[in-house]
C-alpha positions as CSV (number, residue, x, y, z in Angstrom):
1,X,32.9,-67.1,30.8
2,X,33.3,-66.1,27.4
3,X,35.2,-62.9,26.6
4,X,32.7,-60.4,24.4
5,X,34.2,-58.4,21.5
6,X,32.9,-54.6,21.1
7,X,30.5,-53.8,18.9
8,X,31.5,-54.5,14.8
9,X,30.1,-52.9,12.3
10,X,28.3,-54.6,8.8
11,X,31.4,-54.3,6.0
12,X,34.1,-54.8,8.6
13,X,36.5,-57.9,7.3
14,X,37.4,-59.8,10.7
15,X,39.8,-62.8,11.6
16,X,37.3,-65.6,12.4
17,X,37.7,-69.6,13.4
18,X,35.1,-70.3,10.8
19,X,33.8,-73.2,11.5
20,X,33.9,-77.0,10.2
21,X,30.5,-78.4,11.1
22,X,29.9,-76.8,14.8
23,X,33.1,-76.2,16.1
24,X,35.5,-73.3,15.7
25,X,38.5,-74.1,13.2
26,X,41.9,-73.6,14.4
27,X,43.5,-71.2,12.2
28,X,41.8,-68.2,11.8
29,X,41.0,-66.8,8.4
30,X,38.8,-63.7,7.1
31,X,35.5,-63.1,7.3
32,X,33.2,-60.1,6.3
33,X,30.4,-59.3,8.4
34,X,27.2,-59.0,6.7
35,X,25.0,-57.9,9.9
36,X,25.3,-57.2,13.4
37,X,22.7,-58.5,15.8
38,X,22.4,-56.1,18.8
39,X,19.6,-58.0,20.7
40,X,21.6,-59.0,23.5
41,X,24.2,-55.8,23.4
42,X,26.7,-55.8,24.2
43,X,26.7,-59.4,23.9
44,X,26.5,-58.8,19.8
45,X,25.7,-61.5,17.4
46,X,27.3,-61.3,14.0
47,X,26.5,-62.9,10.1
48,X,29.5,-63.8,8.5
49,X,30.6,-64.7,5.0
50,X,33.3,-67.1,4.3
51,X,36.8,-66.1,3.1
52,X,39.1,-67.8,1.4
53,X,43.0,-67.3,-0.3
54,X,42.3,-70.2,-2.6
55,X,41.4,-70.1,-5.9
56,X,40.5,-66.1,-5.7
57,X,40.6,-65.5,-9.2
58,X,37.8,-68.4,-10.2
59,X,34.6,-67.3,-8.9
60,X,31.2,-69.3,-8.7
61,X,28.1,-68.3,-8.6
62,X,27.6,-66.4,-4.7
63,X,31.4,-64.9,-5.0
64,X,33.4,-62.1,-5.3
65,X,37.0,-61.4,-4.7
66,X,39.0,-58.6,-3.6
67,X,42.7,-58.9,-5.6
68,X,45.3,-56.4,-4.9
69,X,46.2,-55.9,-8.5
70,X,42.6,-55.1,-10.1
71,X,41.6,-52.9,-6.8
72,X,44.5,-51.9,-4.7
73,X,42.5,-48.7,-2.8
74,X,40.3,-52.2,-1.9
75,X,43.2,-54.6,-0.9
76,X,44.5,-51.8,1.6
77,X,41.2,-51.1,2.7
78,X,40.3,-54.6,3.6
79,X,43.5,-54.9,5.2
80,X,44.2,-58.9,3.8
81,X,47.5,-60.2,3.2
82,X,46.5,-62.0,0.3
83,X,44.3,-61.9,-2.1
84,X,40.6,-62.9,-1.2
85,X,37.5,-64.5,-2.5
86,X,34.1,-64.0,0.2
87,X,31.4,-67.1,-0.5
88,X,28.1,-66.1,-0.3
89,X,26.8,-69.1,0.0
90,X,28.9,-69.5,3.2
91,X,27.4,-67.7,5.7
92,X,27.1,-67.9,9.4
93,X,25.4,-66.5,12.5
94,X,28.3,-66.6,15.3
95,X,28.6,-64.8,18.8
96,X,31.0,-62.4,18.6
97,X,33.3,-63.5,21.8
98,X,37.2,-65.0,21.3
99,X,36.0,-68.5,20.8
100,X,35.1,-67.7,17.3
101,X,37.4,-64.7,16.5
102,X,40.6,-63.3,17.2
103,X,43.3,-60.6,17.0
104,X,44.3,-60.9,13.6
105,X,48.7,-60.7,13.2
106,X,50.0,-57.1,13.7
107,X,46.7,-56.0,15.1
108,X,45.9,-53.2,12.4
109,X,43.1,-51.8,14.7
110,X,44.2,-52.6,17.8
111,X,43.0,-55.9,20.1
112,X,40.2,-56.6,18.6
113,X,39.6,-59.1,15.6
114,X,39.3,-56.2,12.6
115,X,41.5,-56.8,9.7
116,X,39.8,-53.9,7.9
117,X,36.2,-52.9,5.9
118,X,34.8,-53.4,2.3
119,X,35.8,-50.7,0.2
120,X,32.9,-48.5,-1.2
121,X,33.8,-49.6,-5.0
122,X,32.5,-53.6,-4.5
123,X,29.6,-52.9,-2.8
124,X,27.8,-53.9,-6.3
125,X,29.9,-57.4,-6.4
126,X,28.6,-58.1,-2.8
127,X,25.6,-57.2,-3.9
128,X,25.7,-59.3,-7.2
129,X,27.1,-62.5,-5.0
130,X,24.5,-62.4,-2.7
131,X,21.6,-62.2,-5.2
132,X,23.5,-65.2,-7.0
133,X,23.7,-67.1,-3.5
């Protein structure tokens, strides 16, 4: 039986097994939720956008990064380790249960899989990437 998160909230940035083709990967990496799916609460469905510590200061078309040194009120807010680049053009339906996320390290929010939420100020560049997507 799979084990059910809580319910998220659209904005939150979560640890997630993104995964390659079908299955979940094994190392967890961000995500930000882009909707939650309350059909089947509490059994919640999220839509998730691919994050990435790679390459965060060249963005395509679909992308938008959050770097500690141009927004640091962001950084903290999203609670990554790194600076971050979410694809737009990545983006998932998952259930939200422990097979596809998982307590991040340190556990800013307690056991559940929330690193931390988009900050207010790039709400417009999620906006921008997702009309580019």
């Amino acid at each position: 039986m799979a084990h059910w998160w809580g319910e998220p909230t659209a904005g939150d940035i979560v640890w997630c097994r993104f995964p390659d083709d079908i299955n979940p990967r094994p190392k967890p990496r961000p995500a930000l939720i882009l909707a939650v799916f309350d059909d089947d609460a509490p059994q919640f469905e999220v839509r998730v956008a691919y994050g990435t510590s790679q390459r965060t200061t060249t963005l395509h078309r679909g992308e938008f990064s959050i770097l500690r040194a141009r927004n640091p009120a962001a950084f903290e807010a999203a609670g990554l380790s790194y600076d971050t680049k979410f694809d737009l053009k990545q983006i998932l339906d998952l259930p939200y249960t422990a097979e596809w996320f998982s307590v991040p390290p340190a556990a800013p929010h307690g056991q559940i899989p929330k690193l931390g939420t988009l900050h207010p100020s790039l709400v417009r560049a999620l906006e921008a990437a997702f009309h580019a997507a």
